[in-house]
N, CA, C and O atoms as a printed pandas DataFrame, in Angstrom:
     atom_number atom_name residue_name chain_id  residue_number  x_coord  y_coord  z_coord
0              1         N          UNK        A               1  111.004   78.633  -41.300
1              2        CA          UNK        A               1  110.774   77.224  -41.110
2              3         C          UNK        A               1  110.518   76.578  -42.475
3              4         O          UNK        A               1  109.945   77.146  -43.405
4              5         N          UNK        A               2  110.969   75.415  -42.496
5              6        CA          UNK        A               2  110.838   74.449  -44.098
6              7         C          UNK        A               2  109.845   73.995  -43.878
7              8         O          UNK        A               2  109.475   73.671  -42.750
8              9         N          UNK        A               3  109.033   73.841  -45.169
9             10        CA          UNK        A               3  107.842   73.042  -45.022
10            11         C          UNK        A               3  108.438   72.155  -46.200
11            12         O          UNK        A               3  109.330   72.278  -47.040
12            13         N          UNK        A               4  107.217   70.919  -45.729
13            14        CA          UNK        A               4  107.105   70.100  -46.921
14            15         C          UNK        A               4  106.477   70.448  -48.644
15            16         O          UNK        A               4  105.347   70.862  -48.901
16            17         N          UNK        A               5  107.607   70.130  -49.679
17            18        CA          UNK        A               5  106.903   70.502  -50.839
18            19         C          UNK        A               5  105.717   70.567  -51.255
19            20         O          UNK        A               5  105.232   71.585  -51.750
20            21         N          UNK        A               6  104.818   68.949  -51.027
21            22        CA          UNK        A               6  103.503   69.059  -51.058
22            23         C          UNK        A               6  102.357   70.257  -50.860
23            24         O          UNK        A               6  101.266   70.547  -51.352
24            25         N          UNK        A               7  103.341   70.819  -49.754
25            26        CA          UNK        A               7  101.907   72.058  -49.212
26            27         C          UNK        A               7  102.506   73.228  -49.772
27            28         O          UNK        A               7  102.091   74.329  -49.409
28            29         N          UNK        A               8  103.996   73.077  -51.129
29            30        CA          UNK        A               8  103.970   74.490  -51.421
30            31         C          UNK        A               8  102.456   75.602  -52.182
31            32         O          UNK        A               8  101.378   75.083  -52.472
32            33         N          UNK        A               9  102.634   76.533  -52.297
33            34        CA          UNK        A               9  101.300   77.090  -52.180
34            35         C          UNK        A               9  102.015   77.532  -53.760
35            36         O          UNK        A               9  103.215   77.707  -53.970
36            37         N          UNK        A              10  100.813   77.653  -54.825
37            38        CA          UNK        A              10  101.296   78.643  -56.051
38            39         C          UNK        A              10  101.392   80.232  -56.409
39            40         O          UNK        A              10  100.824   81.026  -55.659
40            41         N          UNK        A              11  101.840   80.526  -57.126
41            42        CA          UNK        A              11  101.733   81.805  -57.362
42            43         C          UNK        A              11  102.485   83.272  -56.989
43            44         O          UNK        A              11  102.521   84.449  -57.350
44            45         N          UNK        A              12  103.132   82.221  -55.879
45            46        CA          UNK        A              12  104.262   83.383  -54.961
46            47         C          UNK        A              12  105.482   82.975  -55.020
47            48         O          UNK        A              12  105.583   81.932  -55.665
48            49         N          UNK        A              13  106.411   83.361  -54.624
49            50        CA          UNK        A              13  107.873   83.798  -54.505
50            51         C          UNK        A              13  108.075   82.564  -53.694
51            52         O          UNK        A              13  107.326   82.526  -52.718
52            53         N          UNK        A              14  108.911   81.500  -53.828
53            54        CA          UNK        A              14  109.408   80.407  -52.792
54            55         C          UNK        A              14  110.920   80.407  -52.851
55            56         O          UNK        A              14  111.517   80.555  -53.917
56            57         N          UNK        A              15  111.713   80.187  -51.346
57            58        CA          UNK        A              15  113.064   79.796  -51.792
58            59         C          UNK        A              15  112.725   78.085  -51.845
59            60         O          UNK        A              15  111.781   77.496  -51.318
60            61         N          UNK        A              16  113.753   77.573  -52.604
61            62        CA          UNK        A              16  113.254   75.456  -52.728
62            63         C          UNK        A              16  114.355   75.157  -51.655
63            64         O          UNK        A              16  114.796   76.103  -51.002
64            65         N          UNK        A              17  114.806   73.929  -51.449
65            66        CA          UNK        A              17  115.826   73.054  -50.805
66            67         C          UNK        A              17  115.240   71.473  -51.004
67            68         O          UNK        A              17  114.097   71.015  -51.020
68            69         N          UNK        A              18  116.599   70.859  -51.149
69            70        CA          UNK        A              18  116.869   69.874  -51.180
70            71         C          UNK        A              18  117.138   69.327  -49.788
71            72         O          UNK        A              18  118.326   69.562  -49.571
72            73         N          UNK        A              19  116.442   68.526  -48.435
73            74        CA          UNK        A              19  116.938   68.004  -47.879
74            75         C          UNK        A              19  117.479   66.753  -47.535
75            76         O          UNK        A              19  116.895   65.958  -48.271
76            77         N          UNK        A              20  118.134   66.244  -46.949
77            78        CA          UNK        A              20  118.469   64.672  -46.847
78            79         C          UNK        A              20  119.782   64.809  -45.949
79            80         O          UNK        A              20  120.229   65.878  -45.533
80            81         N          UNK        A              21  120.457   63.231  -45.667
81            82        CA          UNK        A              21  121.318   63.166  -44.991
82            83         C          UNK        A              21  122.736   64.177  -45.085
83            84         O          UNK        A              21  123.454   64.466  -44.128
84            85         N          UNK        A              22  122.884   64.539  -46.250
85            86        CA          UNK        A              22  124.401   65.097  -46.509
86            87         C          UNK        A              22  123.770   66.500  -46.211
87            88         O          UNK        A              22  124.545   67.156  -46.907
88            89         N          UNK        A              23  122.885   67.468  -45.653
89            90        CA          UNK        A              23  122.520   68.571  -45.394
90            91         C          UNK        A              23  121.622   69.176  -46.395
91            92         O          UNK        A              23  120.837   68.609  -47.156
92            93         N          UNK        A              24  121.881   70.430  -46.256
93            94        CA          UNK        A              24  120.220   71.747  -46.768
94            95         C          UNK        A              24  120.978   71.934  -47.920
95            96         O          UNK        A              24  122.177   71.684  -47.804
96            97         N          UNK        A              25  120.567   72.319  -49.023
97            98        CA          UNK        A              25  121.154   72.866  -50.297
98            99         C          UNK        A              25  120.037   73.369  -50.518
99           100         O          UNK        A              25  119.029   72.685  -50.341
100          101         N          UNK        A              26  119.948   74.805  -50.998
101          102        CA          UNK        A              26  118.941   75.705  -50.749
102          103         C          UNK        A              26  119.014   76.239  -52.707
103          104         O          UNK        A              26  120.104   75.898  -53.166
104          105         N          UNK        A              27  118.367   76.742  -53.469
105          106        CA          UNK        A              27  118.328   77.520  -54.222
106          107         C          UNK        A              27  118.258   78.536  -54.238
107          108         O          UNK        A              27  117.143   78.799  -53.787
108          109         N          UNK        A              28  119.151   80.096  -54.678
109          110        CA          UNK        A              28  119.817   81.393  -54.328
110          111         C          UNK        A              28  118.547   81.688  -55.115
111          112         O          UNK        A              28  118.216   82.649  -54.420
112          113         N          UNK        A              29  117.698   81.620  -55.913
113          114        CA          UNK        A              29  116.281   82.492  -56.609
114          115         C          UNK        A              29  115.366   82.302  -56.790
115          116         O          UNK        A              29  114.941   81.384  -57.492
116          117         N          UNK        A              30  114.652   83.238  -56.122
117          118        CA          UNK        A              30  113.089   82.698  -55.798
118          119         C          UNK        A              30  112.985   81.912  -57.110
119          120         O          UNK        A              30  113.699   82.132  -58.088
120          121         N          UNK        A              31  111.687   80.636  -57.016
121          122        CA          UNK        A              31  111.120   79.964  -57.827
122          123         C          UNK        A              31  109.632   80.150  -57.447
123          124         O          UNK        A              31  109.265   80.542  -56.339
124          125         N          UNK        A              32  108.676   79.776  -58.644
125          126        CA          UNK        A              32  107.302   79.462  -58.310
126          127         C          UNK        A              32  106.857   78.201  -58.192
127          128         O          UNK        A              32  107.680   77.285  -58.160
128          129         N          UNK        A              33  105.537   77.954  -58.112
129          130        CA          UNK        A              33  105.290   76.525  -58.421
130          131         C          UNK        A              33  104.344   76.906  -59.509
131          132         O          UNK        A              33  104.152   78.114  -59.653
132          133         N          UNK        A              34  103.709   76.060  -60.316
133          134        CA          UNK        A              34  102.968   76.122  -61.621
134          135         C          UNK        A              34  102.636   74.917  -61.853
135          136         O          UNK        A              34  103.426   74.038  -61.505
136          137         N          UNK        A              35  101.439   74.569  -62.471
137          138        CA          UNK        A              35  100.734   73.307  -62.963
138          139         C          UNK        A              35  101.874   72.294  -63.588
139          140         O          UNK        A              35  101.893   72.490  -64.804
140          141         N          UNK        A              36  102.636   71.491  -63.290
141          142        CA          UNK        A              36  103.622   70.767  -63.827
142          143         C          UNK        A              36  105.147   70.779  -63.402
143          144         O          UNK        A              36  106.055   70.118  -63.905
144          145         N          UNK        A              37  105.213   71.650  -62.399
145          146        CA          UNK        A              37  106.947   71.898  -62.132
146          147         C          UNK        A              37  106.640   72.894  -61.529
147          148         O          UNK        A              37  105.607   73.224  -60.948
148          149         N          UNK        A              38  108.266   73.712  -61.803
149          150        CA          UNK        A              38  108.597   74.756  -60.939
150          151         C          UNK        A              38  109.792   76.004  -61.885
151          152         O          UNK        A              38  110.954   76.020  -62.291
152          153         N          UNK        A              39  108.758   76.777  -61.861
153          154        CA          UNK        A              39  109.444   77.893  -63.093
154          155         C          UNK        A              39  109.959   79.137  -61.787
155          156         O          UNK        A              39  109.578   79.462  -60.662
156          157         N          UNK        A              40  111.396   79.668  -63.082
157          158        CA          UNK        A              40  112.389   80.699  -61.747
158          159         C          UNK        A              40  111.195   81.831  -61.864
159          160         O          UNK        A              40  110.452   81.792  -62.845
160          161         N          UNK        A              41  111.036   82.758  -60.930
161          162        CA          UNK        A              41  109.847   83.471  -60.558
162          163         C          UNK        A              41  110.380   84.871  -61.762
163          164         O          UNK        A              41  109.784   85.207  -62.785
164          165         N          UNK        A              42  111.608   85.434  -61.219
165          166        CA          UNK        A              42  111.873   86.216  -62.526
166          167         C          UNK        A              42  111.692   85.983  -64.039
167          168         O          UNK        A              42  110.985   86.738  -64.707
168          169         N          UNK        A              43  112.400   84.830  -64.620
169          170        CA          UNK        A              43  111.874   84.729  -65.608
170          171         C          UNK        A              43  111.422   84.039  -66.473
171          172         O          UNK        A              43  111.598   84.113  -67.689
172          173         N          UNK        A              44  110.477   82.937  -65.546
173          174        CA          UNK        A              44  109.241   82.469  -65.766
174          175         C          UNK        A              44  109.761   81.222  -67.012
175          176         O          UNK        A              44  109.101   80.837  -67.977
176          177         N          UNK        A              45  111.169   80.783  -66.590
177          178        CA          UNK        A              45  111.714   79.671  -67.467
178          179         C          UNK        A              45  111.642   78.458  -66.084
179          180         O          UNK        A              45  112.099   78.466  -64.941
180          181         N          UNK        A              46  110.887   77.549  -66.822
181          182        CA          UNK        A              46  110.853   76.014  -66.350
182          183         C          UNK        A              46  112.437   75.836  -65.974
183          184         O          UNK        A              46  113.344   76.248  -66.697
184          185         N          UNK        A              47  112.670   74.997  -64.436
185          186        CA          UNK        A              47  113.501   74.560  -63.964
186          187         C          UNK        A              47  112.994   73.314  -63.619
187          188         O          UNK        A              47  111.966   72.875  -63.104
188          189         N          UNK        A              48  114.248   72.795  -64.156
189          190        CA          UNK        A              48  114.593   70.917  -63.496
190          191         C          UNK        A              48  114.771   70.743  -62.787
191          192         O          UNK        A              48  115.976   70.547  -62.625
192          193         N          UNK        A              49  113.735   70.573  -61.328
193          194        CA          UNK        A              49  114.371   70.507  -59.729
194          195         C          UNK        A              49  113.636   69.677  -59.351
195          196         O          UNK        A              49  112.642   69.415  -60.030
196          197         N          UNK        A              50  113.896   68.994  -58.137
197          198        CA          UNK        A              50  112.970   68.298  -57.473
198          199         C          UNK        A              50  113.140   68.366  -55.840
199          200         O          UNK        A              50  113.892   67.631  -55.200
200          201         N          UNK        A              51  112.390   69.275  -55.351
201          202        CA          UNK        A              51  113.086   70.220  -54.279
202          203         C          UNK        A              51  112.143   69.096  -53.386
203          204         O          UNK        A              51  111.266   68.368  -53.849
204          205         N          UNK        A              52  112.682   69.203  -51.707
205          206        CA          UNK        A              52  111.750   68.233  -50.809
206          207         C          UNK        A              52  111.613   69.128  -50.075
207          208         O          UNK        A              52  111.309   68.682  -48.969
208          209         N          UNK        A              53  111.692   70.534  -50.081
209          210        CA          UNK        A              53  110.984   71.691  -49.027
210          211         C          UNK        A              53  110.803   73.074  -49.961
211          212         O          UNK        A              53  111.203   73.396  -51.079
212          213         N          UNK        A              54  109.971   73.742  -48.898
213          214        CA          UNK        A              54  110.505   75.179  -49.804
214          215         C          UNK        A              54  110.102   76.306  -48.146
215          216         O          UNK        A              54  110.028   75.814  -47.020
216          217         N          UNK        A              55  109.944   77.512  -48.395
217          218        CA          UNK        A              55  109.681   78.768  -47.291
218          219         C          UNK        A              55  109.790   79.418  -48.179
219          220         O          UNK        A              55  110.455   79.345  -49.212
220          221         N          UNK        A              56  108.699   80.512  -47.546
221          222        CA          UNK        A              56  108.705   82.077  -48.015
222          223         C          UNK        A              56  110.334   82.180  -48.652
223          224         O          UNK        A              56  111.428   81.859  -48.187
224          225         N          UNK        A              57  109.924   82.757  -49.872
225          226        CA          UNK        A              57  111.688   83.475  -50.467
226          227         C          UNK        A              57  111.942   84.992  -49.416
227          228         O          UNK        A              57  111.076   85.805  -49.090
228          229         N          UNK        A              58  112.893   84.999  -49.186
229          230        CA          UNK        A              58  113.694   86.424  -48.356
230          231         C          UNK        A              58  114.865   86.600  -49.688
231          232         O          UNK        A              58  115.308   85.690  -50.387
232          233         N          UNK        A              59  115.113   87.740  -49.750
233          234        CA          UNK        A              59  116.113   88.114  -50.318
234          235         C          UNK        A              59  117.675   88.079  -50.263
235          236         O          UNK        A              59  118.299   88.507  -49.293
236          237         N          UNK        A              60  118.169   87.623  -51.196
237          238        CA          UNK        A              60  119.474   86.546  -51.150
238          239         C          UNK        A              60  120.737   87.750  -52.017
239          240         O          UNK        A              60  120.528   88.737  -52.722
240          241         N          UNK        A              61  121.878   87.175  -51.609
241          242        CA          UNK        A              61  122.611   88.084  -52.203
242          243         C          UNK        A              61  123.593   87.293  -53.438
243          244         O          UNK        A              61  124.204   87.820  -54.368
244          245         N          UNK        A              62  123.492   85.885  -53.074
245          246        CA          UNK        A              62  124.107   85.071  -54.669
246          247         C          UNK        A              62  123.518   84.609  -55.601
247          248         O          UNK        A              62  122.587   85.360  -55.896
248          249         N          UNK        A              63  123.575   83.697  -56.271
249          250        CA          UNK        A              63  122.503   83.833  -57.438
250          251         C          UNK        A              63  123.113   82.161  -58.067
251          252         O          UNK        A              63  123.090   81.754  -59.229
252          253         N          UNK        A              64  123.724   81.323  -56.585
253          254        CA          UNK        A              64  124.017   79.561  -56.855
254          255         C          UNK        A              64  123.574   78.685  -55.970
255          256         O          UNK        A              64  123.604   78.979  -54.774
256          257         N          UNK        A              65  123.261   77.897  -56.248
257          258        CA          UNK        A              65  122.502   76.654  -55.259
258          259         C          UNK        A              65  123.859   76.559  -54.295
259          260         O          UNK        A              65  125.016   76.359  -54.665
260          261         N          UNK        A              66  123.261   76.803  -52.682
261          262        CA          UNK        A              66  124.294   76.745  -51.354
262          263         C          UNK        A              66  124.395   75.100  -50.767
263          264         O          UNK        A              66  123.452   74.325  -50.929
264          265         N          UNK        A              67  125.175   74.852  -50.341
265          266        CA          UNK        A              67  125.362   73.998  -49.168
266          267         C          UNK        A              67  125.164   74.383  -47.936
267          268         O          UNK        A              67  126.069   75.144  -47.592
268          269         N          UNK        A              68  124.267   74.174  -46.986
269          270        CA          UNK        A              68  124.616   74.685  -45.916
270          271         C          UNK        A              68  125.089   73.709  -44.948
271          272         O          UNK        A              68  125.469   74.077  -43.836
């Protein structure tokens, strides 16, 4: 289930998404959250996103932002 960004929690593994009218576009690697943004969880480099959900990360097999 997607939650709203606001209540992402820090420190753990998140998959992000973008929702809105044109559908889900999900990000293929876990990210964290961190005091100021949102760094990729592997390797801890700041990403430019501005995600409007996120869920527990599950393990993914591509490694590109999807359309669903």
């Amino acid at each position: 289930m997607w939650h709203r960004v606001s209540t992402a929690p820090f420190d753990c593994d998140l998959e992000l998404a973008v929702i809105d009218a044109t559908g889900i576009r999900t990000v293929a690697f876990p990210c964290r959250r961190v005091l100021g943004g949102w760094i990729k969880a592997e390797s801890k480099r700041s990403i430019k996103l501005r995600p409007t959900h996120w869920r527990e990360w599950t393990t993914k097999l591509s490694s590109t932002i999807t359309k669903h």
